[in-house]
C-alpha positions as CSV (number, residue, x, y, z in Angstrom):
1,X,-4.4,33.7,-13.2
2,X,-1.5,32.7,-15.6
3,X,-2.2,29.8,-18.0
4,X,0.5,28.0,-19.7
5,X,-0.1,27.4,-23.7
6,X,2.6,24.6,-23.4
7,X,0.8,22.1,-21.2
8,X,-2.9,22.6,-21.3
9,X,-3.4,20.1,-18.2
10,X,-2.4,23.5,-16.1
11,X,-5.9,25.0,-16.7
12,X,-7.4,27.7,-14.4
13,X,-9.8,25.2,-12.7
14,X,-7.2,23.0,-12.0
15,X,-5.2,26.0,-9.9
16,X,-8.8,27.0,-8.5
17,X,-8.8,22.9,-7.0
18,X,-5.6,22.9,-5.9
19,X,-5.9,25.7,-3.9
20,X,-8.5,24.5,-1.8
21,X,-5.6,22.1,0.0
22,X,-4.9,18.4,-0.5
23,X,-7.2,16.4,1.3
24,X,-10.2,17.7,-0.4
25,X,-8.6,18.0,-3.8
26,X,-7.7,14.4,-3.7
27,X,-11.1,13.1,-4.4
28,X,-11.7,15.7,-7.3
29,X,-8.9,14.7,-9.1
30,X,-8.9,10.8,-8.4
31,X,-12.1,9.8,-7.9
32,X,-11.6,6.6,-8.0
33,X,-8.7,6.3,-5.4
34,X,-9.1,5.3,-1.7
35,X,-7.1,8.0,-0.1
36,X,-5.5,6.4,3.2
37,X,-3.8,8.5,6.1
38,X,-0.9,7.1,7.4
39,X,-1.4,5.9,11.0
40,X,2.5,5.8,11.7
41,X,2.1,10.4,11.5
42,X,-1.4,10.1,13.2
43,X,0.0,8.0,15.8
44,X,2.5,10.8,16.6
45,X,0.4,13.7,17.2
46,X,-2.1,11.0,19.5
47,X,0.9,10.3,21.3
48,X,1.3,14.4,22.0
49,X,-2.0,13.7,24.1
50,X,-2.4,10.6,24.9
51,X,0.5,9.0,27.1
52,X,1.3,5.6,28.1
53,X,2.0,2.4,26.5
54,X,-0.5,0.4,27.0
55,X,-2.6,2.6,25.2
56,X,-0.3,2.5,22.4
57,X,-0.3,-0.6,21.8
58,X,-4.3,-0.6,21.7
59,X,-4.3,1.9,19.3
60,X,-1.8,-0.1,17.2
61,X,-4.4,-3.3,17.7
62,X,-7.4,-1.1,16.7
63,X,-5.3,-0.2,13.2
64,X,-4.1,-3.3,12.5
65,X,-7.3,-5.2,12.8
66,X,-8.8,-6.8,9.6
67,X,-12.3,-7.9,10.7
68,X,-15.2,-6.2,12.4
69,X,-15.4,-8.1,15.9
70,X,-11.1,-7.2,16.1
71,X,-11.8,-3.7,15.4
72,X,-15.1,-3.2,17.7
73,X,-13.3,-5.5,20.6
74,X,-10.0,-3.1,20.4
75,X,-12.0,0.5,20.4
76,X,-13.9,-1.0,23.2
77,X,-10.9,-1.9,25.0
78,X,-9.1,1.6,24.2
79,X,-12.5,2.8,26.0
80,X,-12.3,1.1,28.9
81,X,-8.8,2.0,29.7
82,X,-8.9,5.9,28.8
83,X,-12.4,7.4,27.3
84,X,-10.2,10.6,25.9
85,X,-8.1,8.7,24.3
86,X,-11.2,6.6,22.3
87,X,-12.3,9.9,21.5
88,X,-9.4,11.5,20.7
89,X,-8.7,8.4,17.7
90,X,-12.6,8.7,16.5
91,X,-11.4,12.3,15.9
92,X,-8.9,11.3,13.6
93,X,-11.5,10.1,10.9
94,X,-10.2,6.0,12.0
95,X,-11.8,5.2,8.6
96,X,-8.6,6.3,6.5
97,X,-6.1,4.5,8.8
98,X,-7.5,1.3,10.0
99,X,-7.8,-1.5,8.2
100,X,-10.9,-2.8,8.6
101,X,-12.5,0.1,6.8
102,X,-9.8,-0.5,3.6
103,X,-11.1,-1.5,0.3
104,X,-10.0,-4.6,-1.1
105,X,-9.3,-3.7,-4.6
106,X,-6.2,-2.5,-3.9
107,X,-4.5,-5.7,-2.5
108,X,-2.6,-3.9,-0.2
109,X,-2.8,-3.6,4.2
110,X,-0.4,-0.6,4.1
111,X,-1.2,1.3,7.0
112,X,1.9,3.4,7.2
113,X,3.7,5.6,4.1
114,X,6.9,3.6,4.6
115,X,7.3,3.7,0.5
116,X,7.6,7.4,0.6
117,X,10.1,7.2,4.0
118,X,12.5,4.8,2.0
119,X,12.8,7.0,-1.0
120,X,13.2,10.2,0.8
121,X,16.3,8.5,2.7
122,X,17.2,7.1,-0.4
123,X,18.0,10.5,-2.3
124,X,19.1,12.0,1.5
125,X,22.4,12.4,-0.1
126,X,21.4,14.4,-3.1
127,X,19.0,16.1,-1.4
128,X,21.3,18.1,0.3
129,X,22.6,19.5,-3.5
130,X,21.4,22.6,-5.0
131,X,18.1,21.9,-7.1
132,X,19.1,20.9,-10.4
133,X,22.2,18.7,-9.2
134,X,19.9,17.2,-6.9
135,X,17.5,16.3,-10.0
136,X,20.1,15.2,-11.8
137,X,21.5,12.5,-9.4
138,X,17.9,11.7,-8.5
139,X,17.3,10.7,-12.3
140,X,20.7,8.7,-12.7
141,X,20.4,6.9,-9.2
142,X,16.2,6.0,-11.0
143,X,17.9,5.0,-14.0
144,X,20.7,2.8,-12.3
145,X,17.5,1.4,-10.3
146,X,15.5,0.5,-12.7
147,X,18.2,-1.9,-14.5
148,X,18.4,-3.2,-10.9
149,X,15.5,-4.3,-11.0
150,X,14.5,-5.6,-14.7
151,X,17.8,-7.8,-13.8
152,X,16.4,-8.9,-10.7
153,X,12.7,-9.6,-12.7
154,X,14.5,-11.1,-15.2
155,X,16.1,-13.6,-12.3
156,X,12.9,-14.5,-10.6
157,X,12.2,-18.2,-10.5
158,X,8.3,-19.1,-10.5
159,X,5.3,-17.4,-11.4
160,X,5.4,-14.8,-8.1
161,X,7.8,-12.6,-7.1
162,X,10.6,-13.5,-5.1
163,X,9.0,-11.7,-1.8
164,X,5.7,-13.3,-2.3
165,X,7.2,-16.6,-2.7
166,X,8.8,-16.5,0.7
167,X,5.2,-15.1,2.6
168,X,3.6,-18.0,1.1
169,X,6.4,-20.5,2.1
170,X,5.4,-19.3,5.9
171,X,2.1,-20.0,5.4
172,X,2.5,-23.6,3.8
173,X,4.3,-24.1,7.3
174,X,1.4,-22.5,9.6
175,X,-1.5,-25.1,7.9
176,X,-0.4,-27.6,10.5
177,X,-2.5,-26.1,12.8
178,X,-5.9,-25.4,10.3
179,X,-8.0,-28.3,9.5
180,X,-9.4,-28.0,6.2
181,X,-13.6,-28.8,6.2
182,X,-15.0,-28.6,2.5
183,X,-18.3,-27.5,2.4
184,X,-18.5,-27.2,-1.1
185,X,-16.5,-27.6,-4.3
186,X,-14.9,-23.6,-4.0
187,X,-16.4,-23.5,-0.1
188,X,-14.4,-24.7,3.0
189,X,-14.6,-23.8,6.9
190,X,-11.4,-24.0,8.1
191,X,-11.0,-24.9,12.0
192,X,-8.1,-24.7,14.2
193,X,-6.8,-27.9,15.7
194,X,-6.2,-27.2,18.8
195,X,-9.4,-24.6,19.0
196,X,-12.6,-25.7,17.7
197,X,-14.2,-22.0,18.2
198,X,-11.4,-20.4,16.3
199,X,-13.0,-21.2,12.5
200,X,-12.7,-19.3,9.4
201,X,-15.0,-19.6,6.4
202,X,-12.8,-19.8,3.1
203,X,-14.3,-18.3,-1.0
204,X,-11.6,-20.3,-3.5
205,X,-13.9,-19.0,-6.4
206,X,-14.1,-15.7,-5.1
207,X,-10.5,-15.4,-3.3
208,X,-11.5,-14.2,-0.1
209,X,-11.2,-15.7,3.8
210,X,-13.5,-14.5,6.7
211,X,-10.0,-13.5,8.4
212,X,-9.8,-10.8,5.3
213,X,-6.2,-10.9,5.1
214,X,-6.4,-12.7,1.4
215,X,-9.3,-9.9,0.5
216,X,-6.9,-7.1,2.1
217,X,-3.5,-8.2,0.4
218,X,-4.3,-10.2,-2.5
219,X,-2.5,-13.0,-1.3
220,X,-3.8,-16.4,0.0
221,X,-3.8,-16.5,3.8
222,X,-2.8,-19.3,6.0
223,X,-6.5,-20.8,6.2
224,X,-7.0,-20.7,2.3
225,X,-3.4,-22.4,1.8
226,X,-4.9,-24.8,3.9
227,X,-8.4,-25.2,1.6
228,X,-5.9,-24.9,-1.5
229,X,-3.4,-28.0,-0.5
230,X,-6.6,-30.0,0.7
231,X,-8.1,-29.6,-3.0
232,X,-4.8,-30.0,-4.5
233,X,-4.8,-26.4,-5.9
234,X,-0.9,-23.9,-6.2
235,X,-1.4,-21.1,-4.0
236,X,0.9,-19.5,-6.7
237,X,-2.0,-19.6,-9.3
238,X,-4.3,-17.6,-6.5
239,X,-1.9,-14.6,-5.8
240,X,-3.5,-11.2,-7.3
241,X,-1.4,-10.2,-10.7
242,X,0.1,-7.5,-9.1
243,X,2.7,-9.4,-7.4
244,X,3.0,-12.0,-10.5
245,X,6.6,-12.6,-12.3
246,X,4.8,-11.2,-15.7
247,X,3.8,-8.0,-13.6
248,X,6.9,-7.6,-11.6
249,X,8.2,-7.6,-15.2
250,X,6.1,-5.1,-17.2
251,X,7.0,-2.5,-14.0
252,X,10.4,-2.3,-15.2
253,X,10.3,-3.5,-18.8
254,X,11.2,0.3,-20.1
255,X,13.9,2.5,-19.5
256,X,14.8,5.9,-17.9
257,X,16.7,7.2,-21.5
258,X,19.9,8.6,-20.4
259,X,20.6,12.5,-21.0
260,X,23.9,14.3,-22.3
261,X,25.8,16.7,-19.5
262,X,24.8,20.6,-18.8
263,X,27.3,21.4,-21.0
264,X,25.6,20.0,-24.6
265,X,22.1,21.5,-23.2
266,X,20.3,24.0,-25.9
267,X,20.3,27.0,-24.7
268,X,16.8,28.6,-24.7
269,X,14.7,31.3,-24.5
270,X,12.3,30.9,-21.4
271,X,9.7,33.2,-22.6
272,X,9.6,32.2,-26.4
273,X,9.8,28.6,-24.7
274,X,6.5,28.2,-22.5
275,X,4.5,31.6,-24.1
276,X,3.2,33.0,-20.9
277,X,0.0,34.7,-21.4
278,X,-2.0,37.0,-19.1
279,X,-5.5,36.2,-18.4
């Protein structure tokens, strides 16, 4: 085993880890991450065996379902129409992919790696470079990016981002139809008006809604806009930081520093440089 003097994070135990493969090394070296499996890839290799689209679209229900009686009540139904394909989804370990099993720390529902999707077609053009023009014109097209976007921070009106803003502007709309019962100064149940069964129970002081899409995201849902307006509260103040102005800010408050052309690059010795040692 080789161990490099010039970065002592490469350390013999960390190459012993890493070998092992990703999914188990994930947990050693992040402990404290919630490692997710994207359902978009899993959904795939299901398809592969499983055919049809009604079935599809169960499986998609079954991820997509916040709350325990959603979840149980899709499976169920994936049962009933095809028992190989409910066991072929429990075989998939459903409790990295579907959102009812997600923490809520996070404040995010992702269930798909779309972020990583994006940037690979973003770079598609230098990808198709040799490796150190492609690293090159990766780094530029970062740095042109991030003055993008400490421009666009620098724009935003309110105390949420621009994006936020606008999913909270659909929900103000949607409270029409959720009557607002307080039950306590922080506690409300909040019942649909045109079904009285359909009720959800709604934490101000905690931040949380018995639909769990506030708990999930972060973000107030339609029911607790509806608790918010009735005690005369700004949804704004009740978004988690992460998607605040001041934090939208601080992610693009430094600087990629720019870097002169191959030609003004110190030549080196690659040897004296990292001191490669045999174990």
């Amino acid at each position: 085993m080789k161990k490099c003097r010039h970065n002592s994070y490469f350390t013999p135990n960390l190459f012993k880890i890493i070998s092992q493969g990703l999914v188990p090394v994930i947990p050693q070296l992040l402990p404290k991450a919630e490692h997710r499996l994207c359902a978009r890839h899993i959904f795939t290799n299901w398809t592969k065996i499983i055919k049809g689209a009604p079935l599809h679209k169960l499986y998609w229900k079954a991820v997509k379902a916040n709350t325990k009686v959603d979840f149980k009540d899709a499976m169920k139904d994936l049962k009933q129409q095809s028992p190989k394909a409910y066991e072929e989804m429990c075989a998939r370990n459903v409790n990295k992919f579907c959102r009812f099993f997600y923490k809520t720390w996070a404040s995010t529902d992702v269930t798909c790696n779309n972020m990583a999707k994006t940037f690979n077609s973003w770079i598609l053009e230098a990808r198709e470079k040799p490796i150190l023009t492609m690293l090159e014109e990766i780094r530029r097209q970062v740095m042109s990016r991030m003055v993008d976007k400490k421009t666009q921070a620098g724009k935003c009106m309110g105390i949420v981002s621009p994006r936020i803003r606008s999913k909270l502007n659909d929900f103000r709309q949607a409270i029409r139809n959720w009557r607002p019962i307080e039950a306590n100064t922080d506690a409300y149940e909040v019942q649909h008006t045109h079904n009285s069964n359909l009720s959800y129970t709604v934490r101000l002081d905690q931040r949380k809604c018995a639909c769990r899409y506030w708990d999930l995201n972060g973000i107030p849902c339609e029911h607790a806009i509806a608790a918010l307006c009735a005690k005369n509260e700004t949804p704004e103040n009740y978004v988690a930081f992460w998607y605040s102005k001041e934090c939208y800010e601080a992610a693009y408050s430094s600087c990629m520093e720019p870097v002169n052309g191959q030609a003004l690059w110190k030549k080196v010795d690659e040897a004296q440089s990292y001191q490669v040692t045999q174990e």
